[in-house]
N, C-alpha and C positions, 0 to 999 in steps of 0.2 A: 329583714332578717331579725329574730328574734336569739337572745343568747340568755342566759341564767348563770349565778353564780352561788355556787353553796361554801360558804365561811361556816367551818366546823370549830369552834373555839373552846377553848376551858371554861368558860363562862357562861354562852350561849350558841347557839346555831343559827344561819343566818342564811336566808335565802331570797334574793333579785332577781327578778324577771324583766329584763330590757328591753324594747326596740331598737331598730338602728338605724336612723332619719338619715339618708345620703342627699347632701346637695353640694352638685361635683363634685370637689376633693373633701368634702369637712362631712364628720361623719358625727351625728349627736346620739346621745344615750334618754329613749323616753321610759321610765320606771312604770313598767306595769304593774307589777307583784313586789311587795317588802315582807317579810316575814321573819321576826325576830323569837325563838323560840329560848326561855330560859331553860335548858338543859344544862346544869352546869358537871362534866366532865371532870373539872379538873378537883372539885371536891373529894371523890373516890379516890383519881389518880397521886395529888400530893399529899394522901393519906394512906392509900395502901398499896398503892404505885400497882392498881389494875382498877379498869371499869366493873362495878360491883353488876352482879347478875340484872340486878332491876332496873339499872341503868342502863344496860346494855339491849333489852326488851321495850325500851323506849326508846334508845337510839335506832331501834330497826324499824319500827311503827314512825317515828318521822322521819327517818329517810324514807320510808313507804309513801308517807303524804306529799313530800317533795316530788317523788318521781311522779305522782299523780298530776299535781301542779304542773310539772314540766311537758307530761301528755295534754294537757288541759289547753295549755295557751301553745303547745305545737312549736317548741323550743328547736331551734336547729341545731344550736349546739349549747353545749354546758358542760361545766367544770365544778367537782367538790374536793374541796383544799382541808386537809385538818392538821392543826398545829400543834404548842406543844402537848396537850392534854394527851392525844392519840398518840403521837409518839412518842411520849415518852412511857405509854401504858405498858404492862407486859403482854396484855394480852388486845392491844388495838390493831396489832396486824392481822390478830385473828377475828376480831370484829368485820375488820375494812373485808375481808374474806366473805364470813358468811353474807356480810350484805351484798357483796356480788353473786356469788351464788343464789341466793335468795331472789333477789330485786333485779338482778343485770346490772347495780349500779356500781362503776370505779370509783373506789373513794382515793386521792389523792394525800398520802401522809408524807407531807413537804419538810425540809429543813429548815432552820433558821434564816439560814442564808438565802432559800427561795422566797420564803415570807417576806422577807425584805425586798427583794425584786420587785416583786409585783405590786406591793405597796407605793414603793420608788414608782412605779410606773403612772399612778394615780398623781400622786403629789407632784409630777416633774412642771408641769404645766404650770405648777403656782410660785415656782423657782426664779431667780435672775440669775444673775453672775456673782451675789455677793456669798459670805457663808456663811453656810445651815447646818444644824444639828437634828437629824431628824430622829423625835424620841417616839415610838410607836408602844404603846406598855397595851398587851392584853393579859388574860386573867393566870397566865403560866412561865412568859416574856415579857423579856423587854426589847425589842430591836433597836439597835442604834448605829443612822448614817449618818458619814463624813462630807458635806458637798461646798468644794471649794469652787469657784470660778465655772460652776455650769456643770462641773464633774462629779462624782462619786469618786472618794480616793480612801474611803476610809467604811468597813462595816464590820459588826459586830453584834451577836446574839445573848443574851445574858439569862439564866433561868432564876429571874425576879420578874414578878407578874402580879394584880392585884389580889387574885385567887388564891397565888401560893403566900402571899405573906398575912392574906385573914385567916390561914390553915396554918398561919405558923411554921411553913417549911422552906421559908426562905434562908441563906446560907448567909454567915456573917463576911464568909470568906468571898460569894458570890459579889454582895454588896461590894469588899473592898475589890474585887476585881474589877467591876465597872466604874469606879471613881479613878480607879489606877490608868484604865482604857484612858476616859476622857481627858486627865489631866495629859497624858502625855501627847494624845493624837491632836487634840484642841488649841492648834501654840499661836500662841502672840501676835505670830507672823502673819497671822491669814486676818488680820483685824476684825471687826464687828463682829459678834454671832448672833443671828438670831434661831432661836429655837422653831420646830418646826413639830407641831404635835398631832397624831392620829389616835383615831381610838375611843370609844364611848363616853368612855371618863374625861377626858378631857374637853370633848363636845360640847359634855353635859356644865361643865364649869363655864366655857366660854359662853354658853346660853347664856345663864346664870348669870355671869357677866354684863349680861346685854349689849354685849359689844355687835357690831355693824361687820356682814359680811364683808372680807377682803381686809380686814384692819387687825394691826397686834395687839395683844392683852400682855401688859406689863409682867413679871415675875410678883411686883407687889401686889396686883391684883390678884394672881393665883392665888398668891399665901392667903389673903385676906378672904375668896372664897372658901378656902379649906378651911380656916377657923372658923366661919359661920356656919358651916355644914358640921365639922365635926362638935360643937357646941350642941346640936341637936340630937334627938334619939333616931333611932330607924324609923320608927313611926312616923315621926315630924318631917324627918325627910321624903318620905313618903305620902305623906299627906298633903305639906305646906308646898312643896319644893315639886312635888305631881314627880317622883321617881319611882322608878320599877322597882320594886322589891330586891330585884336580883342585881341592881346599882346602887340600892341606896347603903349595902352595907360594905362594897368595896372603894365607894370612889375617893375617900379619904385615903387607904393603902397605894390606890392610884396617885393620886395627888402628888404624895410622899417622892414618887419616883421620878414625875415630871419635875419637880422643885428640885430635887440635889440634884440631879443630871446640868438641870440649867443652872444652878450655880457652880456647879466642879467647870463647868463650859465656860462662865461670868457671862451666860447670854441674858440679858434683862429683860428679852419680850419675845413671845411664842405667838407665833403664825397658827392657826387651827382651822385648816380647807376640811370641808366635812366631807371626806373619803376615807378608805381604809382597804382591807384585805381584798374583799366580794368588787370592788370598785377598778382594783387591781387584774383582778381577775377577769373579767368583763373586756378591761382593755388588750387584754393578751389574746382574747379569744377572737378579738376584733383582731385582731392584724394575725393572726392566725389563721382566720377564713378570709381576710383581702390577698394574703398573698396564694393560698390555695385560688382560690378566684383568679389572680393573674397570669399562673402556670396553668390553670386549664383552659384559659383566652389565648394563652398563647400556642397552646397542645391543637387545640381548634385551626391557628388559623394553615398549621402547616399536614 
């Protein structure tokens, strides 16, 4: 079984073509296709709060290539997720439209609150029992869940994102809202926190890090990559540091968010499993089609 995942973001557009290795119960994911398109969205949107004509003429020409892709490797099923860029456009419901019209493709324009879900669904695997803060910042959001003793007890969607606050339209009142969130949800009681971080930006520090998959990266190391990074130009960061262009001039804004989050938290070290939205996505469609598969094994045998 093959499945695909399109992460429509403020930032960039993002497209996974999986396999699905079954042996017995355990069911693995082999990446055929990565395809990371800098389209960034949310520059139009947190500026003139609509996707500008010529953005929207490239958004349709790669969703055009995507569904090509998706004919190409003979995808069984797939899912396109867009966040807050698209929804919060005035006119992305009428994009998400013509591209169906157009292409046959359903463009899925999720809430905060699904964002998180499915995210959640990636990272639970990398979970214990102790508590996590999980801070997901993409280029329009910020999501943030509460996981106490195995559970989700606590979440919350924030429009602070690395895009909106290089556009300058981040909200001072937004910021004190989510310091307000954390202090109060984050109590005493629940002892240690460690942070738990998804998201380009943050990948791209814990590389930089050279930290060893499975292991935390301090809060002092964060700070101390964000000041070597932002000490340099775009250039340098792109040159020296081998970043995309379209990273090397948010991920300082990034930074910013992961850092106070974890200390409004006093978590000192952030966990960084290299998954996110598309990954999420992927795993939903997997238990989507096992249990369709089991109701028609079952339909069969009567």
């Amino acid at each position: 079984m093959k499945l695909a995942a399109i992460d429509i973001g403020s930032n960039a557009i993002r497209l996974q073509i999986s396999t699905i290795l079954e042996d017995g119960k355990t069911h693995l994911f082999k990446k055929l296709e990565y395809v990371r398109f800098p389209l960034r969205l949310g520059h139009d949107v947190f500026t003139i709060n609509r996707i500008s004509d010529s953005s929207a003429q490239k958004f349709k020409k790669l969703m055009g290539v995507y569904k090509t892709l998706l004919e190409l490797y003979e995808v069984d099923d797939y899912m396109f997720c867009a966040t807050s860029a698209m929804r919060e456009s005035e006119n992305g419901e009428e994009i998400a439209r013509q591209v169906q019209e157009e292409l046959g493709v359903t463009i899925n324009i999720i809430d905060g609150h699904l964002e998180a879900d499915l995210i959640n669904k990636a990272i639970f695997s990398y979970l214990g029992k102790e508590t996590y803060l999980h801070i997901d910042v993409g280029g329009g959001s910020t999501e943030l869940n509460l996981f106490v003793k195995g559970k989700k007890i606590k979440t919350r969607s924030f429009k602070v994102g690395s895009v909106r606050i290089l556009e300058h339209h981040d909200s001072p009142i937004m910021w004190q809202d989510m310091e307000h969130w954390v202090r109060e949800n984050v109590k005493s009681s629940y002892g240690k926190v460690t942070a738990v971080g998804t998201g380009g930006n943050i990948s791209k520090i814990f590389e930089l890090a050279e930290k060893k998959t499975g292991t935390v990266m301090s809060l002092k190391k964060v700070k101390s990559i964000m000041e070597m990074v932002s000490e340099l130009t775009i250039e340098e960061r792109i040159y020296q540091l081998q970043m995309n262009p379209d990273r090397a001039d948010v991920i300082v804004p990034a930074s910013n968010i992961y850092i106070k989050v974890m200390e409004w938290a006093h978590a000192s070290s952030i966990l960084v499993p290299d998954v996110g939205l598309k990954d999420g996505i992927l795993l939903h469609l997997l238990e989507k089609n096992v249990k369709q598969k089991k109701i028609e094994f079952k339909k069969g045998r009567f």
